[in-house]
N, C-alpha and C positions, 0 to 999 in steps of 0.2 A: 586385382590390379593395384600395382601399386602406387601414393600419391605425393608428392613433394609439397612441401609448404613451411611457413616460415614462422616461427609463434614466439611470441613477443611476451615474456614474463616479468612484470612488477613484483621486483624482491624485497623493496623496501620502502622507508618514508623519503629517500633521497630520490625516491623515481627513478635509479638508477635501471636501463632495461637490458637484459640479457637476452639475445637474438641466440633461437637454437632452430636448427635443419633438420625436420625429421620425415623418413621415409614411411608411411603407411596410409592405408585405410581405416577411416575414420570410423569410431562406432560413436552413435547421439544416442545416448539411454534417455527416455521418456520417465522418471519417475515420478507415480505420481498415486496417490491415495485416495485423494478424490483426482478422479480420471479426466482429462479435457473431452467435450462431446466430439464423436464421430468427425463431423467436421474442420476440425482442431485440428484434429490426429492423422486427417485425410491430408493437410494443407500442412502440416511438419513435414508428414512423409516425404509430399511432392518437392518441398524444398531442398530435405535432405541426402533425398537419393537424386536429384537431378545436379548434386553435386558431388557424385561418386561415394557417396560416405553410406554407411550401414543405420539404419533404425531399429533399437533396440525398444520395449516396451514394457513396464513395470507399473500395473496399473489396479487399482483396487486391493495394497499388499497389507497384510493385516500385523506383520511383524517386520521388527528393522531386520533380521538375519537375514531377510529375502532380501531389501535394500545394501545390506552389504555385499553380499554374492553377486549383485546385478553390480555395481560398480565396480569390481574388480578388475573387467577390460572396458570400459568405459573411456572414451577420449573427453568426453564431452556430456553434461546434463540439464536435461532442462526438469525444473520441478515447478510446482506449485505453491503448498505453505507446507510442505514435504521438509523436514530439519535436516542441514546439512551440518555435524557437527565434525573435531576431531578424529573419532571413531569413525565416521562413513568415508571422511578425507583419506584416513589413513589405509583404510581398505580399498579406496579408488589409485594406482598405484600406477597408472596409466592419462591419469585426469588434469588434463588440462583447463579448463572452462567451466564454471557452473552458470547457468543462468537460471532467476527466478521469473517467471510470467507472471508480473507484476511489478507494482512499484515498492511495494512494502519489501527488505530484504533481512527483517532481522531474524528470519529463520534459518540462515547461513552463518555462522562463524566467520567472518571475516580474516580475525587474526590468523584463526587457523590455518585458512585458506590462504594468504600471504605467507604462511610458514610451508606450506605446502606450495608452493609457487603456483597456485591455480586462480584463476582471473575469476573476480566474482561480478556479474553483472545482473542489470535490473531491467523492466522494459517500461523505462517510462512514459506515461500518457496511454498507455494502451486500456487504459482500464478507468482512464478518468471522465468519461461522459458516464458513464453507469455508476461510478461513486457518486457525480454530481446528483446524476437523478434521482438516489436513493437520497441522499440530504435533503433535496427540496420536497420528497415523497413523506420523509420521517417528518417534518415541518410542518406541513398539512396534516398528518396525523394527530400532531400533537396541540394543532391551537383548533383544531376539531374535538380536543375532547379523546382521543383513544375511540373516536366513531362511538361513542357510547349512547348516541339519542338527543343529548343537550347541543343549548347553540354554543355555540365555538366563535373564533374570529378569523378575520383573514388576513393574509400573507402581503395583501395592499396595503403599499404606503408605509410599511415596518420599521425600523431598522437594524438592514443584517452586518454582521460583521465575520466577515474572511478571516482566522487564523490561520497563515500561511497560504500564499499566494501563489501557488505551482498550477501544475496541469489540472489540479483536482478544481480548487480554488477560483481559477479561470473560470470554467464550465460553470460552477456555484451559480458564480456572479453574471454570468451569460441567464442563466435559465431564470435564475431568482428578477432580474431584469424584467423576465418575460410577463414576472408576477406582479409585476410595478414596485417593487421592492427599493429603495433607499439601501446603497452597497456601499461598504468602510470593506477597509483592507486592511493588517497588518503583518509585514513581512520585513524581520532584518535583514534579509539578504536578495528581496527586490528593489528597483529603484523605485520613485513614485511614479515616474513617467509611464513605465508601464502600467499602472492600475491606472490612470489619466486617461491614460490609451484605450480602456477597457470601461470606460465612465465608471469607475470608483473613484471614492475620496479616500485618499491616504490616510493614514494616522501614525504616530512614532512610537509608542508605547504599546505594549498588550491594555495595561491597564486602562490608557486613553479607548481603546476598540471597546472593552467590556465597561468601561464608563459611560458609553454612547449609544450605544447596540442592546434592545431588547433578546435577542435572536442572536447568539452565536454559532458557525460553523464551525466546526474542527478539522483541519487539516494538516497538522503538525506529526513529523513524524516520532519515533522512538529515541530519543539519544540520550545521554548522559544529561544535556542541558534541558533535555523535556521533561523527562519520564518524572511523573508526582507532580509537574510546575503549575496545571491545572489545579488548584489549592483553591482553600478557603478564602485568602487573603482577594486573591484574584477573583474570585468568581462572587467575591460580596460588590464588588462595583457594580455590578450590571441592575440597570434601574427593573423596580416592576411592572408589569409580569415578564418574568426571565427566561429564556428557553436558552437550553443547551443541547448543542446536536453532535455529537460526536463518531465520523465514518472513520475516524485516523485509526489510533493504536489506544487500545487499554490500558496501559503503563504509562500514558501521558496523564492518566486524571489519579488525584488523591483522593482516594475512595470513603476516606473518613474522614476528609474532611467535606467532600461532596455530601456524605449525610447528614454532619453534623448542619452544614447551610440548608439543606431543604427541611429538618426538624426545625429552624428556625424560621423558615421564610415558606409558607405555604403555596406562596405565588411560583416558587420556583418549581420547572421542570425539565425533565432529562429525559432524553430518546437517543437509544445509539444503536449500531449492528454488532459490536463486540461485547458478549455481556462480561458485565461485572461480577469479579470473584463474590461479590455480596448480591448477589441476583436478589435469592430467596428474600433476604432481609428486606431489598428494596422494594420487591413487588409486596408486602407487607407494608411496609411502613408510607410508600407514596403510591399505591392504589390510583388511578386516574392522572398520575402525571408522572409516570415512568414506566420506558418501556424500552425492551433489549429485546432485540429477533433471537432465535435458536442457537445459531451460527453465522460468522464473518458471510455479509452478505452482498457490500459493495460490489466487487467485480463479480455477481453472478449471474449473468446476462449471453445470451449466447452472442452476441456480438463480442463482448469484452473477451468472453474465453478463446473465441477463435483469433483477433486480433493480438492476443499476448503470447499464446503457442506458435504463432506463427515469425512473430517480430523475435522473439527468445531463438527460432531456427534461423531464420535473416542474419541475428548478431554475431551467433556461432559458425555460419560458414562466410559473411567476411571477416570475422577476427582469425581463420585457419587462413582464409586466403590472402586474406588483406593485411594483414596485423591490426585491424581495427580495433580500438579499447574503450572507444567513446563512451560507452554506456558503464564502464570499470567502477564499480565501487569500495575495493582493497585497493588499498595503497602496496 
């Protein structure tokens, strides 16, 4: 049967939008490499077929040629940390929509996707109580010592500091709260009223956060103005003993200069879930006070995974129905 709907494409930086009419049934291609659990996948379906549209399923695929061939009628995708580049846009030829279930989206081409007139969307907050709780998990891990036998210290009375005060950030300082924790915030583009709101103390500078804060959290995402800003320069403020927690992006810390500071400063330590291109070297060189999980581990929670497969199907059947774009990260 066939379905009428209205879809709303952002062509450019002038936000100009182009209103087009099109007569069909929707196909939602699932792809995804690592697979959403059962549940996930039960609770997209229900969304997506109780909105007349088709569910397509690409899961566990070992090479992109399969990911291309499955986009090629595709209306619609929802992925994971699955790369949406040029080459998959241009073979999706049908594609309206991509969305990533998550907050992180720099595994999609943005540009592309605006030159492709395809709306690129994120599912924020859906992931952020299980980022938080791995932050305050790696925290404890790390002023315990890496569970190695010795005494360690605790997480009372500290003080943390919030880089970036989003949905992630929130929860942080929610949980860290719960630790008796002393919470600093720095966000250029929150007010302070809201961290007031959240009993945090504001700060204006990164530099004033890591000057004040034993304990940093990372919450910053990938951009132009990030990626490397985590330096030397920055991360010498931070008084001893220093921990650094990092759930964001890898490409926000400068890798050499993060080592050249912990050869110099022994107090200093690093725990994150994205390892570093210098893993080997570091598990080498800072033995007892550094540590990288396997693989991106933040949202890996069955709560988080069903919550963002599900919110990723929510966006895409009211942005066909509704022209919804709220969650639009291409301009």
């Amino acid at each position: 049967m066939g379905y009428s709907y209205i879809l709303p494409i952002k062509q450019n930086r002038t936000k100009s939008v182009e209103y087009i009419t099109l007569f069909n049934t929707m196909k939602v291609l699932v792809a995804t490499e690592k697979p959403f659990a059962k549940v996930a996948v039960d609770g997209i379906r229900q969304v997506v077929e109780k909105a007349g549209y088709e569910l397509a399923l690409l899961e566990k695929y070992t090479a992109k040629q399969q990911l291309l061939d499955a986009v090629a009628d595709a209306d619609a995708i929802i992925i994971r940390s699955d790369i949406v580049d040029e080459e998959v846009l241009a073979a999706a030829k049908n594609l309206k929509i991509v969305v990533r279930a998550g907050a992180g989206y720099d595994n999609i081409d943005l540009a592309a996707a605006t030159a492709h007139k395809v709306v690129a969307m994120n599912t924020p907050g859906q992931n952020s109580n299980a980022v938080a709780e791995l932050a305050l998990g790696l925290m404890v891990y790390a002023v315990r010592n890496l569970y190695n036998g010795t005494s360690g210290t605790e997480l009372k009375g500290k003080k943390l500091g919030i880089h970036a005060f989003g949905n992630v950030g929130r929860n942080v300082a929610r949980i860290a709260q719960g630790f008796g924790m002393e919470v600093y915030a720095y966000d250029a583009y929150c007010p302070d009223q809201a961290m007031i709101d959240a009993n945090v103390t504001p700060v204006h500078s990164a530099e004033e956060l890591y000057r004040t804060c034993h304990i940093i959290s990372l919450h910053i995402p990938a951009t132009a103005e990030t990626k490397q800003s985590i330096n030397y320069a920055l991360l010498s403020n931070m008084p001893a003993p220093a921990l650094l927690v990092n759930t964001a992006r890898k490409e926000v810390i400068n890798e050499d200069e993060l080592i050249r500071l912990m050869q110099e400063r022994s107090d200093f330590r690093y725990v994150t879930d994205i390892m570093p291109a210098a893993n080997e070297k570091m598990n080498e060189l800072f033995a007892g006070r550094y540590f990288a999980t396997p693989k991106k581990m933040g949202a890996q929670t069955a709560e988080a995974n069903i919550n963002a497969g599900i919110a990723a199907a929510n966006q895409i059947v009211d942005f066909f129905q509704n022209g919804n774009t709220r969650f639009q990260v291409n301009k």
